[in-house]
SERO-4910 file (N, C-alpha, C, O; in steps of 0.05 Angstrom, whole numbers):
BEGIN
 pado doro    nc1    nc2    nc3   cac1   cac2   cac3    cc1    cc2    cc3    oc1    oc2    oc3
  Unk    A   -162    851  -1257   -160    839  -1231   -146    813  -1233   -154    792  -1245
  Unk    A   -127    817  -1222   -116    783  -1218   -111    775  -1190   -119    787  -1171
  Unk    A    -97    753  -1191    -90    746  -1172    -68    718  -1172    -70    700  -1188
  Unk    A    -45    718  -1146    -27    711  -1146    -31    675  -1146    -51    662  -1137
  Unk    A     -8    664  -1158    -11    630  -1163     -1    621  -1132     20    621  -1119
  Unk    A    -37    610  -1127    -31    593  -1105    -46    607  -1086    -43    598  -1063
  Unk    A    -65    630  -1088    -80    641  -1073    -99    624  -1057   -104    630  -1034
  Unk    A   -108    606  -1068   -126    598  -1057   -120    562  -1038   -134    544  -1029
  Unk    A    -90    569  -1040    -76    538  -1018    -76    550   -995    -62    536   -980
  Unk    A    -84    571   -981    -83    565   -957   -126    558   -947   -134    545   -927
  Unk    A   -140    569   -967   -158    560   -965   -168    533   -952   -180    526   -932
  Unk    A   -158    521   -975   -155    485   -971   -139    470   -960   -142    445   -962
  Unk    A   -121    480   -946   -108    467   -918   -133    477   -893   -140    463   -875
  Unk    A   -140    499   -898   -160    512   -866   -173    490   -860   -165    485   -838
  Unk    A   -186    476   -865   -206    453   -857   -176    435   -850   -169    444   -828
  Unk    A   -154    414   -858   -142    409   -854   -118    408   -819   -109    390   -804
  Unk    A   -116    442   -823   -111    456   -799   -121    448   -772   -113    437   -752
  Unk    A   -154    464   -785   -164    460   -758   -177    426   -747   -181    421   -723
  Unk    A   -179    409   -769   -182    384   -756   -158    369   -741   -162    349   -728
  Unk    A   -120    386   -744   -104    378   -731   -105    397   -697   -100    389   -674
  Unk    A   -113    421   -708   -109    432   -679   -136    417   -665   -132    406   -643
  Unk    A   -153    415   -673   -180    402   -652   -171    377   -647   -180    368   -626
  Unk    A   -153    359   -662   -134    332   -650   -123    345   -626   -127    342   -602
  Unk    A   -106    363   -640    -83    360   -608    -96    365   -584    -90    356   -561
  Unk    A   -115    379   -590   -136    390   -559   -152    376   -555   -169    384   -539
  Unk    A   -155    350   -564   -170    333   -552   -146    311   -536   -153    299   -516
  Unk    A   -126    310   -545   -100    291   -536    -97    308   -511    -96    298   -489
  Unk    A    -97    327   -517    -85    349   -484   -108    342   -468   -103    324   -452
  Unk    A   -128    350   -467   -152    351   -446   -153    309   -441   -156    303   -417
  Unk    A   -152    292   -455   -153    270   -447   -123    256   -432   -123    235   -418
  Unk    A   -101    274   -438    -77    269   -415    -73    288   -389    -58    288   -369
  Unk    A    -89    300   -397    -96    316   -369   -114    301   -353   -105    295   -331
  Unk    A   -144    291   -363   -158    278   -351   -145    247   -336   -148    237   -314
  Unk    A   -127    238   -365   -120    216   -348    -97    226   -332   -106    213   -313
  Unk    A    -70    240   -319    -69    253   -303    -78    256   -269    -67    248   -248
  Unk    A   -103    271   -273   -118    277   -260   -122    252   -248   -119    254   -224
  Unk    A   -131    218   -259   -149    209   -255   -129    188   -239   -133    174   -219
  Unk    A   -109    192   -256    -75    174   -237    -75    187   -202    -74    171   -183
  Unk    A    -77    208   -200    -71    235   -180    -98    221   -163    -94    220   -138
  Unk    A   -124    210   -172   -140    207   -153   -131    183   -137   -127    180   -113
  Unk    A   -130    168   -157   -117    127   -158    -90    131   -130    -88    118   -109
  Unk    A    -80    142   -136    -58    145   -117    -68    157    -92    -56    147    -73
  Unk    A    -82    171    -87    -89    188    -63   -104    168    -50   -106    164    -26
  Unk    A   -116    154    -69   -144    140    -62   -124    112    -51   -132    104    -29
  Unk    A   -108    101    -58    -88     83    -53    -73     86    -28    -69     69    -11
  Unk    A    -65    111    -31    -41    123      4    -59    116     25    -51    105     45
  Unk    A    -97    124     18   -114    125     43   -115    104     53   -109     95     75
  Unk    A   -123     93     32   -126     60     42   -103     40     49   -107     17     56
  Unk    A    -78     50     47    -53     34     49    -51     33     78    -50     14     94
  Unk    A    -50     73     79    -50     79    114    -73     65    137    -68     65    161
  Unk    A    -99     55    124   -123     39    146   -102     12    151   -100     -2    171
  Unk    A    -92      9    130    -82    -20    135    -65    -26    156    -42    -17    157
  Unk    A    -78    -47    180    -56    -55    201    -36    -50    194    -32    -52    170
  Unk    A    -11    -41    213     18    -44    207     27    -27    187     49    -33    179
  Unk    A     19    -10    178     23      8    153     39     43    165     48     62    153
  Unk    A     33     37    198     38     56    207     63     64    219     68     47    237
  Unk    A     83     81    217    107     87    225    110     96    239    133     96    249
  Unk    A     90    114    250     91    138    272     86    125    300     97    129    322
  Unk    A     67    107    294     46    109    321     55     79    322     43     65    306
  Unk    A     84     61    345     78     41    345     59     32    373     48     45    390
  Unk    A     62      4    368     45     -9    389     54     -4    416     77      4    411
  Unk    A     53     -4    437     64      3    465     73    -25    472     93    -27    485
  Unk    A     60    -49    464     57    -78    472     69    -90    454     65   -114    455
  Unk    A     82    -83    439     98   -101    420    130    -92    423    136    -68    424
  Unk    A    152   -115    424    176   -111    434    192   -114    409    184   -131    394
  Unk    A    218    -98    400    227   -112    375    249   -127    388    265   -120    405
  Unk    A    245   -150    375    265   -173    382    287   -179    365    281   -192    345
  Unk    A    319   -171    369    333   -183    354    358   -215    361    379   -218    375
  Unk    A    345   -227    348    360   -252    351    387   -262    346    387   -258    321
  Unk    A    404   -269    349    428   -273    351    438   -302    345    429   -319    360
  Unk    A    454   -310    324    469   -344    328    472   -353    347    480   -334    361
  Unk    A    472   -378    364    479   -383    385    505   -394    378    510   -411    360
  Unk    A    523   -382    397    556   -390    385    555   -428    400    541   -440    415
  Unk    A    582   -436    381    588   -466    393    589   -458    424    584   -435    433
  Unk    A    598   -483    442    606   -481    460    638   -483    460    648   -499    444
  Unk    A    656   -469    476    677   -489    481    686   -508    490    673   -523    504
  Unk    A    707   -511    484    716   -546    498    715   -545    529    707   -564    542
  Unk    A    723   -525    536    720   -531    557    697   -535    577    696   -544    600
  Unk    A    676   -524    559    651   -526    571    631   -547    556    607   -550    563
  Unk    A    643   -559    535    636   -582    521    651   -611    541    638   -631    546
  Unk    A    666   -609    545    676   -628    563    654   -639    599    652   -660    611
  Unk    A    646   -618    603    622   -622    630    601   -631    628    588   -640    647
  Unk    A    592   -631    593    569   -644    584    570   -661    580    587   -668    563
  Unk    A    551   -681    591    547   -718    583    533   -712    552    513   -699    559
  Unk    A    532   -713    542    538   -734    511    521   -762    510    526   -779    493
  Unk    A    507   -764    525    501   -795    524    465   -797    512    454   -819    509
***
């Protein structure tokens, strides 16, 4: 009975192996969880963005006017001339 050189290397990687695959599946299930936990942070963030006064785009105020303001140009001379200056 014999047996071939090197029979027994995959033996002694098995322990090796499986302490890398039980790494990676613990890396996966903990970027999933954090993931998951981003996905809450954000939802949990939109809700509370949307309570916030003014946060709203849909629904404006009935009582609020938008005002846009304008430079007030010089006058001209000719209408700079009627004005006292004094």
């Amino acid at each position: 009975m014999g047996f071939a050189v090197g029979a027994d290397f995959p033996h002694i990687l098995r322990p090796a192996i499986y302490d890398y695959i039980a790494s990676l599946f613990t890396l996966i299930l903990f970027y999933r969880n954090l993931y998951s936990s981003m996905l809450a942070f954000f939802q949990l963030f939109r809700v509370v963005a949307g309570a916030l006064p003014g946060m709203d785009t849909e629904n404006k105020d009935p009582d609020m006017i938008d005002v846009t303001l304008r430079p007030e140009e010089p006058p001209s001379q000719e209408e700079g001339a009627s004005r006292c200056a004094c």
